[in-house]
PDBQT receptor file of N, H, CA, C and O in Angstrom, charges set to zero:
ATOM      1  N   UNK A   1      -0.876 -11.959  10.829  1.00  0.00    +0.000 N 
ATOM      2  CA  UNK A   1       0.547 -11.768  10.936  1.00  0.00    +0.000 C 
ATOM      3  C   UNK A   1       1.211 -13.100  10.602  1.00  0.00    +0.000 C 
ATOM      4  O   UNK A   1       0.725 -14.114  11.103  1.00  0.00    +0.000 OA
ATOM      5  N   UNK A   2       2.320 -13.200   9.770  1.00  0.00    +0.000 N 
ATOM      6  H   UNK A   2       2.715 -12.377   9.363  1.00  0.00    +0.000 HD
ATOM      7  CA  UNK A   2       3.374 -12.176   9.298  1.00  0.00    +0.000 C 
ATOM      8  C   UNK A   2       3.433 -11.590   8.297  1.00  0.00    +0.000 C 
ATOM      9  O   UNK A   2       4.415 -10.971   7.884  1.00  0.00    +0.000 OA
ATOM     10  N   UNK A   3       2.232 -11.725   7.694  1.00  0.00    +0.000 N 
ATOM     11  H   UNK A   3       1.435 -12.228   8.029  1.00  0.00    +0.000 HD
ATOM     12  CA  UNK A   3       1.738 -11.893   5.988  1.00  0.00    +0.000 C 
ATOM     13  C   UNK A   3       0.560 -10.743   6.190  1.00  0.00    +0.000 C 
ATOM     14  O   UNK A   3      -0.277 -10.567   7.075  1.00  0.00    +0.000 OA
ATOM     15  N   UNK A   4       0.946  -9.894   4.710  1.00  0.00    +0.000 N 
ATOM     16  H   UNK A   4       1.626 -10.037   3.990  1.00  0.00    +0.000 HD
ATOM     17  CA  UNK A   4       0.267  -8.632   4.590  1.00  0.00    +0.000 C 
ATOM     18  C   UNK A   4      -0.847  -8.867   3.972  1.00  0.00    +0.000 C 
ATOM     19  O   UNK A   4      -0.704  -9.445   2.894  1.00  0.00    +0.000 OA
ATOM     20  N   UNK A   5      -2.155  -8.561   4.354  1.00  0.00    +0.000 N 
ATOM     21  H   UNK A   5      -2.271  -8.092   5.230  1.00  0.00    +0.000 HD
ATOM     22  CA  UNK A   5      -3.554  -9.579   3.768  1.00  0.00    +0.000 C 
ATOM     23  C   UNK A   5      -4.565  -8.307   3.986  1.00  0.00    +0.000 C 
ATOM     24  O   UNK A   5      -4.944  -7.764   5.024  1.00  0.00    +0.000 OA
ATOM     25  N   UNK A   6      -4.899  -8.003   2.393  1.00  0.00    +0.000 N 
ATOM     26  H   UNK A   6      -4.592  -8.445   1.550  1.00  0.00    +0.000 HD
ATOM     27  CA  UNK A   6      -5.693  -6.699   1.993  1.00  0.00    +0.000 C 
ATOM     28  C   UNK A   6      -7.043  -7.062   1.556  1.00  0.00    +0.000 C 
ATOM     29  O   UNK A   6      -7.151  -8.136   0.964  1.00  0.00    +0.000 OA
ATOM     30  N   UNK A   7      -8.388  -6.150   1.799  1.00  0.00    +0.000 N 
ATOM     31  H   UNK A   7      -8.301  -5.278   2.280  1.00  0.00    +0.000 HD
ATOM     32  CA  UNK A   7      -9.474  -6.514   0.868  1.00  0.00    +0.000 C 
ATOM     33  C   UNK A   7      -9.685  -5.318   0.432  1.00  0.00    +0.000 C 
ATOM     34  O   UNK A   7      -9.909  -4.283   1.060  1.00  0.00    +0.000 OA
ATOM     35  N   UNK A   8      -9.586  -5.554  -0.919  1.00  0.00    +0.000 N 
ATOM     36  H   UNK A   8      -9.404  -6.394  -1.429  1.00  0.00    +0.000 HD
ATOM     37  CA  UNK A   8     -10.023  -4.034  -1.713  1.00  0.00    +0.000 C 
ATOM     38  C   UNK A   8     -11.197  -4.632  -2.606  1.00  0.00    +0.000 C 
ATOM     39  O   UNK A   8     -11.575  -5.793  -2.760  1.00  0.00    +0.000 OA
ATOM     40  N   UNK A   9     -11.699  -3.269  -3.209  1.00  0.00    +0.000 N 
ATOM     41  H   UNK A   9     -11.392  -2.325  -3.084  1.00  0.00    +0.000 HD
ATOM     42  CA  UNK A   9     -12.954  -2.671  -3.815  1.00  0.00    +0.000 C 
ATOM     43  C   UNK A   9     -12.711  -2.577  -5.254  1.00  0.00    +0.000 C 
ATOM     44  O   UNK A   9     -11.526  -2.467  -5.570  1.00  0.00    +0.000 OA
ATOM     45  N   UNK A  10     -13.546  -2.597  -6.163  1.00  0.00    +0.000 N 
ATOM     46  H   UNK A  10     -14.508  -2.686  -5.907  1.00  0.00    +0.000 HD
ATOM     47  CA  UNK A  10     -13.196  -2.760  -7.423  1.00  0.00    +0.000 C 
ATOM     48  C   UNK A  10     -12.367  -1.858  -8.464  1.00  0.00    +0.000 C 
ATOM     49  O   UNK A  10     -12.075  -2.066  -9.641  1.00  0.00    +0.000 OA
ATOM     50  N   UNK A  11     -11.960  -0.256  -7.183  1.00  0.00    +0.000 N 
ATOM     51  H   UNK A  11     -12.197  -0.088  -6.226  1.00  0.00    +0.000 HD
ATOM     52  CA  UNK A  11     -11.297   0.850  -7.681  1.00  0.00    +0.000 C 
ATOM     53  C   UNK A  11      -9.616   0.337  -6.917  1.00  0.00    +0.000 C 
ATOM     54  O   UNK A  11      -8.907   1.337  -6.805  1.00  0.00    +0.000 OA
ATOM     55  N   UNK A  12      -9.164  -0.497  -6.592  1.00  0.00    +0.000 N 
ATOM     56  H   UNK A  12      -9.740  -1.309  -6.683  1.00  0.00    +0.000 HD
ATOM     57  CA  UNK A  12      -8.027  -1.430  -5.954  1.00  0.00    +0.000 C 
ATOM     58  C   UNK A  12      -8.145  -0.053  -4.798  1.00  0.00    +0.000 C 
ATOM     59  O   UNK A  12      -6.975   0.199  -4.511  1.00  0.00    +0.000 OA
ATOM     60  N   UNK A  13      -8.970   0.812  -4.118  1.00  0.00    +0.000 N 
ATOM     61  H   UNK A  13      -9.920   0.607  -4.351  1.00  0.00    +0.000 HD
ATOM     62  CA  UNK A  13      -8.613   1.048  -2.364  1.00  0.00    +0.000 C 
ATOM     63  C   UNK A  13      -9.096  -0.183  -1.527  1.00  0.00    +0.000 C 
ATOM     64  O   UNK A  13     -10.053  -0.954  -1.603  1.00  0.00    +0.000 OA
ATOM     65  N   UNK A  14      -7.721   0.007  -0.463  1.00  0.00    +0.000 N 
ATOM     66  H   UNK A  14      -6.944   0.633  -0.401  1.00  0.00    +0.000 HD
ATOM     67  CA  UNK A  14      -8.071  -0.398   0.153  1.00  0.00    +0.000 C 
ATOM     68  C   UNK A  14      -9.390  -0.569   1.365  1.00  0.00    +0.000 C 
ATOM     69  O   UNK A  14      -9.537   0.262   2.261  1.00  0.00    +0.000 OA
ATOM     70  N   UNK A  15     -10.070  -1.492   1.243  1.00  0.00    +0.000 N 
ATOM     71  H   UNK A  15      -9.951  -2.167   0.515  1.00  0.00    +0.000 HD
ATOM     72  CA  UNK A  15     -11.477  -1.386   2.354  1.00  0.00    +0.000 C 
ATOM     73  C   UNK A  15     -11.069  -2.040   3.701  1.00  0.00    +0.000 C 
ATOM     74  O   UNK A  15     -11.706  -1.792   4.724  1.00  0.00    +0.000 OA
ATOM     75  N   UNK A  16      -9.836  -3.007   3.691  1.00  0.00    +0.000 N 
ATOM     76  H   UNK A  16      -9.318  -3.209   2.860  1.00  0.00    +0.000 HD
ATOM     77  CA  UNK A  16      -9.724  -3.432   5.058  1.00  0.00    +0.000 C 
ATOM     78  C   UNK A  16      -8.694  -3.706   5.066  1.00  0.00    +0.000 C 
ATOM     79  O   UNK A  16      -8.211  -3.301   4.009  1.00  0.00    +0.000 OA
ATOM     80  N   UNK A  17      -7.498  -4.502   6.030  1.00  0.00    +0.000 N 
ATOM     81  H   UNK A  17      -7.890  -4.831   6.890  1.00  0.00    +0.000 HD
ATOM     82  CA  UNK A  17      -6.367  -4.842   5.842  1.00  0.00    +0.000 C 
ATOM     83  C   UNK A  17      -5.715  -5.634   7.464  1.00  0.00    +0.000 C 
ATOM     84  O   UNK A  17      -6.261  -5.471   8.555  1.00  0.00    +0.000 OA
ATOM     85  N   UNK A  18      -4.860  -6.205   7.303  1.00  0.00    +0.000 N 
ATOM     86  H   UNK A  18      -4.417  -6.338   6.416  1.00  0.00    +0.000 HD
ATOM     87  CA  UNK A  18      -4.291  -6.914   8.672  1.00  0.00    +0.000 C 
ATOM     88  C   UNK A  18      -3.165  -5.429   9.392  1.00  0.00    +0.000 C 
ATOM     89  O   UNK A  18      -2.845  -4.353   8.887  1.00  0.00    +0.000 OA
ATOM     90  N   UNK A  19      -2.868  -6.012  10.641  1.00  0.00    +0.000 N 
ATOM     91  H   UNK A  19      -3.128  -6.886  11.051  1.00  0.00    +0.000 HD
ATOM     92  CA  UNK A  19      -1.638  -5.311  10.711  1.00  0.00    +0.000 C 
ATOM     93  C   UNK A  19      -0.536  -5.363  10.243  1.00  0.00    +0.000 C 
ATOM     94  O   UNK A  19       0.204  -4.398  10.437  1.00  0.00    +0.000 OA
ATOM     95  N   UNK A  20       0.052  -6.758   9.299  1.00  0.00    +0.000 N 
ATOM     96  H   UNK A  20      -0.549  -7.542   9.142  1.00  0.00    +0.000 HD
ATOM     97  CA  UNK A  20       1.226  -6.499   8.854  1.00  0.00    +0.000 C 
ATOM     98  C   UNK A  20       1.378  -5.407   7.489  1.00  0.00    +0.000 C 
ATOM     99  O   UNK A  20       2.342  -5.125   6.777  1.00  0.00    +0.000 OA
ATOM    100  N   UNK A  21       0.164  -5.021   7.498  1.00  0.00    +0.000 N 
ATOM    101  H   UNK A  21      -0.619  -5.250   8.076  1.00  0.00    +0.000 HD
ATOM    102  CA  UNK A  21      -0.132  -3.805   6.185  1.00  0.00    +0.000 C 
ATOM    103  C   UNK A  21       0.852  -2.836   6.477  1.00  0.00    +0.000 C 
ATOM    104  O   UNK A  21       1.854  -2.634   5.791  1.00  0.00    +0.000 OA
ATOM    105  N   UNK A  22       0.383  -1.941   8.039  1.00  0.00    +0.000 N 
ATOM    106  H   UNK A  22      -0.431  -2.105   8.596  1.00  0.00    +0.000 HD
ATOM    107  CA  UNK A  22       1.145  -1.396   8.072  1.00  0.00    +0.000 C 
ATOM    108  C   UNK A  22       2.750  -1.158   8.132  1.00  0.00    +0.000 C 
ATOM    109  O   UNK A  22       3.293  -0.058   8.020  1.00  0.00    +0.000 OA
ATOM    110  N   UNK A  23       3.469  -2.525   8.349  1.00  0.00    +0.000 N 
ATOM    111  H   UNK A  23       3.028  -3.418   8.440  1.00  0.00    +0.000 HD
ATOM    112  CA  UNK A  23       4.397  -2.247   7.947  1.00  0.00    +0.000 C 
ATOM    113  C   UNK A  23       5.125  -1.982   6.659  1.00  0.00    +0.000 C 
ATOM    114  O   UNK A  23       5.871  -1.095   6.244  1.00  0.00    +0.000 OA
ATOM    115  N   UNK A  24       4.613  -3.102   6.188  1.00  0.00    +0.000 N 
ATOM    116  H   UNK A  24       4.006  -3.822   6.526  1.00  0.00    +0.000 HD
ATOM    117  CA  UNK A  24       4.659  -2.955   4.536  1.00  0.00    +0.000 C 
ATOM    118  C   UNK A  24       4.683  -1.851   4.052  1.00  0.00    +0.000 C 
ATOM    119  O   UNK A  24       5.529  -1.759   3.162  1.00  0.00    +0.000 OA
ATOM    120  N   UNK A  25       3.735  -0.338   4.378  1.00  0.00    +0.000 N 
ATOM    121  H   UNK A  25       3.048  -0.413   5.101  1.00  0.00    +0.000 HD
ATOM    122  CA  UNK A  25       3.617   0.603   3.988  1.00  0.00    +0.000 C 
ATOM    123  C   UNK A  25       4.602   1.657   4.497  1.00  0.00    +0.000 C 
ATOM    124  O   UNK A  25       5.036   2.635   3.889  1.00  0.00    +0.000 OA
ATOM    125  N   UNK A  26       4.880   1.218   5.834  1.00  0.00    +0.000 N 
ATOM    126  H   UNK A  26       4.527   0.424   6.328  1.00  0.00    +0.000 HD
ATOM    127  CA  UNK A  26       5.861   1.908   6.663  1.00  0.00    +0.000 C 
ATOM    128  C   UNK A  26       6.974   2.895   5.659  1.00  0.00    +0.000 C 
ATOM    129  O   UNK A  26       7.534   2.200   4.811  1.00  0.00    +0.000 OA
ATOM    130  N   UNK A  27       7.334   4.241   5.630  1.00  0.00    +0.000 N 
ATOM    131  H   UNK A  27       6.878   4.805   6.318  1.00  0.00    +0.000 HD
ATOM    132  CA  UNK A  27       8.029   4.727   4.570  1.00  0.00    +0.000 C 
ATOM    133  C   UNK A  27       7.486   5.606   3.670  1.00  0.00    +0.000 C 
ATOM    134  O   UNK A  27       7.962   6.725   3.477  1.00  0.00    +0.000 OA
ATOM    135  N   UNK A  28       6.395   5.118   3.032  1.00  0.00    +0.000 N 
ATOM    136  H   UNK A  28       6.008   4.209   3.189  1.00  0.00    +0.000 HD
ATOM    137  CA  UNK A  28       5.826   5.561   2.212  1.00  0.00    +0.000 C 
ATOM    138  C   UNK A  28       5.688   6.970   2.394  1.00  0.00    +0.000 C 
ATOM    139  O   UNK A  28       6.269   7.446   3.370  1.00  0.00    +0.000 OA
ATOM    140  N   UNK A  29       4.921   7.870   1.520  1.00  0.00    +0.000 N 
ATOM    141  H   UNK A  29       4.449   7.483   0.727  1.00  0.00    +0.000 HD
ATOM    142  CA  UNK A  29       4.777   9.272   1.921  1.00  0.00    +0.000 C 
ATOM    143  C   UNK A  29       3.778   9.141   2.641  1.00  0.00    +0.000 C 
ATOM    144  O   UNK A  29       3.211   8.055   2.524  1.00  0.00    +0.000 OA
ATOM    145  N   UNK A  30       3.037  10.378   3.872  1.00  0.00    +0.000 N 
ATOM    146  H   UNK A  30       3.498  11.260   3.967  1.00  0.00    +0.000 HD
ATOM    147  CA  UNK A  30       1.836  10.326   4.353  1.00  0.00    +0.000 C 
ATOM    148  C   UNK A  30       0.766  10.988   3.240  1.00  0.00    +0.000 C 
ATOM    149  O   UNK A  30      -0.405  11.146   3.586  1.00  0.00    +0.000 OA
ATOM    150  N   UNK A  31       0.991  11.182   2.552  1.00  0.00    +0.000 N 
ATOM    151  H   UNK A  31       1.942  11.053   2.271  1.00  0.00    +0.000 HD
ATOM    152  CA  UNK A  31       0.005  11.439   1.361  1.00  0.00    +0.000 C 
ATOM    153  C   UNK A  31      -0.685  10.822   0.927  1.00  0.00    +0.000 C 
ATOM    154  O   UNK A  31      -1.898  11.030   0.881  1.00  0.00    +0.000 OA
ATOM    155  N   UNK A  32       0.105   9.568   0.334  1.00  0.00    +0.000 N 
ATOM    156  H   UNK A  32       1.090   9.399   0.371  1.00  0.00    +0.000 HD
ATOM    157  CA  UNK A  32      -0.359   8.462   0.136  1.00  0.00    +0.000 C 
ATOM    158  C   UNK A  32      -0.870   7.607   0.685  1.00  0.00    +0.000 C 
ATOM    159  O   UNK A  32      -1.472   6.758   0.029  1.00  0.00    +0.000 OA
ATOM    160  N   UNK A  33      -0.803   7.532   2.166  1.00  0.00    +0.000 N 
ATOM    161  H   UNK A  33      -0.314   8.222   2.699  1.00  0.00    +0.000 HD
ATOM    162  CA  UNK A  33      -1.707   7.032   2.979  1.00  0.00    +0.000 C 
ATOM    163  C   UNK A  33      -2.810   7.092   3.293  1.00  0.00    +0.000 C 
ATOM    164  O   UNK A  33      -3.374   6.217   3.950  1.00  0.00    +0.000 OA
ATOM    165  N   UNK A  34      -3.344   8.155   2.880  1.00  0.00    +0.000 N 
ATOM    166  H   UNK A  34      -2.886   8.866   2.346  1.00  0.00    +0.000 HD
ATOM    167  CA  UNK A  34      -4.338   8.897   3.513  1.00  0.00    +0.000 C 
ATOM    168  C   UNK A  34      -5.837   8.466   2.534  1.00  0.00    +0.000 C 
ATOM    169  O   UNK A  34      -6.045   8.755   1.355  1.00  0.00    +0.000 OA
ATOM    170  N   UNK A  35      -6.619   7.792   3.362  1.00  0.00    +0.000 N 
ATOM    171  H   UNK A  35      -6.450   7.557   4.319  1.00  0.00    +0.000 HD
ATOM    172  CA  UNK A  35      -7.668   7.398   2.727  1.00  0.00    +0.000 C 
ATOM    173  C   UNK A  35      -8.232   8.281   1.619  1.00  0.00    +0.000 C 
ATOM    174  O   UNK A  35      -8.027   9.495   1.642  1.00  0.00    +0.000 OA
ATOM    175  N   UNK A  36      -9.114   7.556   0.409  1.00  0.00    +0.000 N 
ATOM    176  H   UNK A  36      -9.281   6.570   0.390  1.00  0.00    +0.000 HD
ATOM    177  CA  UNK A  36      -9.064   5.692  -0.027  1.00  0.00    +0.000 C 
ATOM    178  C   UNK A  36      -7.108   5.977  -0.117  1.00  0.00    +0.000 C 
ATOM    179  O   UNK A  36      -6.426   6.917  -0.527  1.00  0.00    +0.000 OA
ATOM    180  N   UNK A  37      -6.792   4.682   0.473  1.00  0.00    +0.000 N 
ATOM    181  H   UNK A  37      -7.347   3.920   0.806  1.00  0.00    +0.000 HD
ATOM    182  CA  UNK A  37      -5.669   4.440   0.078  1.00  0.00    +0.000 C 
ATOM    183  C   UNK A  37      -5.777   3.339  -1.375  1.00  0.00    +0.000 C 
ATOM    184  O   UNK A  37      -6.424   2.297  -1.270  1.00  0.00    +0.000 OA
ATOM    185  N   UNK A  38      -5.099   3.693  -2.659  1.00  0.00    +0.000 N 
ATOM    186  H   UNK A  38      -4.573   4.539  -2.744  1.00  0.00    +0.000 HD
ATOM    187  CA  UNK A  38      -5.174   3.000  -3.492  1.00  0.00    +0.000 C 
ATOM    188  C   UNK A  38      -3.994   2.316  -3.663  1.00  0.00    +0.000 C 
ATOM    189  O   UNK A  38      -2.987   3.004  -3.829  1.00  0.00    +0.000 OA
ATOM    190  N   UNK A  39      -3.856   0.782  -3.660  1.00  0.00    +0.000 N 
ATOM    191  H   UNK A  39      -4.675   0.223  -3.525  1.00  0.00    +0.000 HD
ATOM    192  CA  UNK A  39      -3.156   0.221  -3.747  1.00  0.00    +0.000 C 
ATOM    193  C   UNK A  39      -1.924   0.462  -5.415  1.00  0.00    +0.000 C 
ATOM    194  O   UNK A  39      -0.694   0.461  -5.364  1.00  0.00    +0.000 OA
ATOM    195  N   UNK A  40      -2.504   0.581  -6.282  1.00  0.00    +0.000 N 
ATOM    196  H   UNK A  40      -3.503   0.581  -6.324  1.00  0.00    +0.000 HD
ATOM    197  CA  UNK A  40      -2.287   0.811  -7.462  1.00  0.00    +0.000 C 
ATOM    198  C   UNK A  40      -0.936   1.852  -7.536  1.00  0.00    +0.000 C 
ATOM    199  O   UNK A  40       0.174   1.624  -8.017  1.00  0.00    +0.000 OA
ATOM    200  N   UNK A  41      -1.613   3.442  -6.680  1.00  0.00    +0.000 N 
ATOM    201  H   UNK A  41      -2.515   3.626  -6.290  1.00  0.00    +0.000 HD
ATOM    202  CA  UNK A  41      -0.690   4.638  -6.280  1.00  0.00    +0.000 C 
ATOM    203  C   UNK A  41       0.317   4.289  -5.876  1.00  0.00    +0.000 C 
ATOM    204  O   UNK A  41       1.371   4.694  -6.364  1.00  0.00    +0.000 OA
ATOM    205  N   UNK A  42       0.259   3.364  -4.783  1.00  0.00    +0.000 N 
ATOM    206  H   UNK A  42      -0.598   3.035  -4.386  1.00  0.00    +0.000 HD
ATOM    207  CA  UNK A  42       1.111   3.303  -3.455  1.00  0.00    +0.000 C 
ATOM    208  C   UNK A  42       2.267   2.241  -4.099  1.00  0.00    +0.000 C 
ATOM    209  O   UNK A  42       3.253   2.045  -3.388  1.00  0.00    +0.000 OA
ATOM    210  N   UNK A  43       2.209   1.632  -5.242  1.00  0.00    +0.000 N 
ATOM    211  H   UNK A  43       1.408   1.791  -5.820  1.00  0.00    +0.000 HD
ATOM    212  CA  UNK A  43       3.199   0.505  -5.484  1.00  0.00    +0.000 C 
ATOM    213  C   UNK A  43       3.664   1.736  -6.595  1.00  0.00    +0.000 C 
ATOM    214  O   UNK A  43       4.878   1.940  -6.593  1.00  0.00    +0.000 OA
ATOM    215  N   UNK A  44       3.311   2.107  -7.010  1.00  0.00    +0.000 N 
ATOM    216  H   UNK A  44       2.325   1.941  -7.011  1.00  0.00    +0.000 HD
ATOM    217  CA  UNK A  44       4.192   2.939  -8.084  1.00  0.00    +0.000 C 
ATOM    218  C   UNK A  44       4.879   3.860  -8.441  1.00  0.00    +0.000 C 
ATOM    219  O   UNK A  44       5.826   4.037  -9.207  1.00  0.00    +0.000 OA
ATOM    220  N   UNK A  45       3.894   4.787  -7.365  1.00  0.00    +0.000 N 
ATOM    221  H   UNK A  45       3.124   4.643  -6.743  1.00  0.00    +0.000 HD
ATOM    222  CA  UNK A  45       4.341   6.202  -7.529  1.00  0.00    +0.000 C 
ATOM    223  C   UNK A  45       6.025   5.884  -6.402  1.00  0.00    +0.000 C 
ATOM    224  O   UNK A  45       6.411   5.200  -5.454  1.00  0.00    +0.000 OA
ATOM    225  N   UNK A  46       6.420   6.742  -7.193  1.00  0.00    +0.000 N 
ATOM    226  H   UNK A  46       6.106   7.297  -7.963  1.00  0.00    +0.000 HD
ATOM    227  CA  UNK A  46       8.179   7.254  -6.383  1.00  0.00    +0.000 C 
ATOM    228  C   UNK A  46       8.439   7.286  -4.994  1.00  0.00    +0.000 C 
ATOM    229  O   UNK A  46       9.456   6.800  -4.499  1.00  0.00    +0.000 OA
ATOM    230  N   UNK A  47       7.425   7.921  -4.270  1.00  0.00    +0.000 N 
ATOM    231  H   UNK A  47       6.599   8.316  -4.672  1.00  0.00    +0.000 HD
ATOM    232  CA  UNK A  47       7.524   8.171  -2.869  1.00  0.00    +0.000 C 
ATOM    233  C   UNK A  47       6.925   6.715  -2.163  1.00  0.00    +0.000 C 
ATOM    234  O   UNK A  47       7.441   6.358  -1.104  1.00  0.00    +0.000 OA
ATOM    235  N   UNK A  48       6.164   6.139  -2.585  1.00  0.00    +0.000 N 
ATOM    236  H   UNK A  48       5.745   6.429  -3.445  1.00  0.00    +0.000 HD
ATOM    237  CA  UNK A  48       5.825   4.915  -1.990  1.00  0.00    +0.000 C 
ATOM    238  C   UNK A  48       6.441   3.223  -1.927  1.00  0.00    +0.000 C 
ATOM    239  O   UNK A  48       7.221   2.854  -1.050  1.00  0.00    +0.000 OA
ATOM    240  N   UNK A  49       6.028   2.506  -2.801  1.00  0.00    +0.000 N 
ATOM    241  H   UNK A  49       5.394   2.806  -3.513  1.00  0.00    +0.000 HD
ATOM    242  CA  UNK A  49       6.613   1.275  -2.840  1.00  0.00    +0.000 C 
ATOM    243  C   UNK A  49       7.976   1.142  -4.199  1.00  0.00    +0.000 C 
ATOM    244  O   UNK A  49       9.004   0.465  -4.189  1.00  0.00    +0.000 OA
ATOM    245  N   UNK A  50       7.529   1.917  -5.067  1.00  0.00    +0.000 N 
ATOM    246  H   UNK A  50       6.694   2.466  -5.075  1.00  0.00    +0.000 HD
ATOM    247  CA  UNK A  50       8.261   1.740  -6.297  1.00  0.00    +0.000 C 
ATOM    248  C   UNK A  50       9.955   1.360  -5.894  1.00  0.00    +0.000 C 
ATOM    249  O   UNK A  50      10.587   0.523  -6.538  1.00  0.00    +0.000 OA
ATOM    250  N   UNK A  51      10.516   2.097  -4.774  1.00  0.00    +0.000 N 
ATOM    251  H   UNK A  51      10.002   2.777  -4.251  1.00  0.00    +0.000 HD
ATOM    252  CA  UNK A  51      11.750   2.249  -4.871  1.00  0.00    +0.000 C 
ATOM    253  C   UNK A  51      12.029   0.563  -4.321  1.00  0.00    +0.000 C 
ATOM    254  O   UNK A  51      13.102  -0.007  -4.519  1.00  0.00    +0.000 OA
ATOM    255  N   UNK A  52      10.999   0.000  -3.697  1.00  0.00    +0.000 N 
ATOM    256  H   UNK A  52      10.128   0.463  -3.536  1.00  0.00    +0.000 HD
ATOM    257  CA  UNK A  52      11.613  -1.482  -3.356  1.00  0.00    +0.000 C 
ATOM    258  C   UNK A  52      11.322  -2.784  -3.849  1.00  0.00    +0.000 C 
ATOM    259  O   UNK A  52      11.402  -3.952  -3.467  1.00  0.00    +0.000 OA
ATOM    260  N   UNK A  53      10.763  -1.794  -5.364  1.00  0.00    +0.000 N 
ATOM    261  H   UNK A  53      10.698  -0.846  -5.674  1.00  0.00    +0.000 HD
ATOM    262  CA  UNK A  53      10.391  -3.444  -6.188  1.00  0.00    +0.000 C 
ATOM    263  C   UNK A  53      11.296  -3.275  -7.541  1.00  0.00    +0.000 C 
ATOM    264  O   UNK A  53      11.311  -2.658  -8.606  1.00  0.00    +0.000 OA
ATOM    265  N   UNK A  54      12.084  -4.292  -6.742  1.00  0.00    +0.000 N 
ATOM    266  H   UNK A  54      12.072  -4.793  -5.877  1.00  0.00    +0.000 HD
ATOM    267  CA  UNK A  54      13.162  -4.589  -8.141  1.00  0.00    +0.000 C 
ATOM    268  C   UNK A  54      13.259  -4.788  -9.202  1.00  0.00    +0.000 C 
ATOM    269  O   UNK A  54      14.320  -4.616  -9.802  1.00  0.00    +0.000 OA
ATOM    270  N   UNK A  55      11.716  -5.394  -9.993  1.00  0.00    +0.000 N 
ATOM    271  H   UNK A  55      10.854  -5.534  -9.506  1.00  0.00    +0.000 HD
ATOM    272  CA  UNK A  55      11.422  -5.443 -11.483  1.00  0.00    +0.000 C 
ATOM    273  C   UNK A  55      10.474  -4.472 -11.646  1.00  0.00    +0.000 C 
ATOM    274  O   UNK A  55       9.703  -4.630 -12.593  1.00  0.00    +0.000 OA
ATOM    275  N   UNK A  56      10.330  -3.421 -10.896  1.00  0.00    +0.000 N 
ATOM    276  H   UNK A  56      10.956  -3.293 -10.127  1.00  0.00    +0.000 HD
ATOM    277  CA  UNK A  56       9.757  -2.578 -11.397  1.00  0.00    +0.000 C 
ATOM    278  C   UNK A  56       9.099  -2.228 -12.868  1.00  0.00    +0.000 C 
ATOM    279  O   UNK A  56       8.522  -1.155 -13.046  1.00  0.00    +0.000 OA
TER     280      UNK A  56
């Protein structure tokens, strides 16, 4: 904590993660959560991170 600190696998799911993960993810759809969570999905697709990265 306060810093979101991931270890992923060579398919970018996630294999481990801190607790500030979950906030970070907080929002997202539960779909996308749902193990393997792939980091890749979760920043892009619409329902997840996409809407809060400004250079999208």
């Amino acid at each position: 904590m306060p810093y979101p600190a991931l270890l992923l696998d060579d398919h970018w799911d996630i294999v481990d993660a801190n607790a500030a993960v979950a906030q970070l993810l907080a929002g997202c759809a539960p779909e996308l959560l749902e193990p393997p969570i792939n980091v890749v999905r979760v920043c892009l697709h619409p329902d997840g991170l996409a809407g809060r990265i400004g250079n999208l």
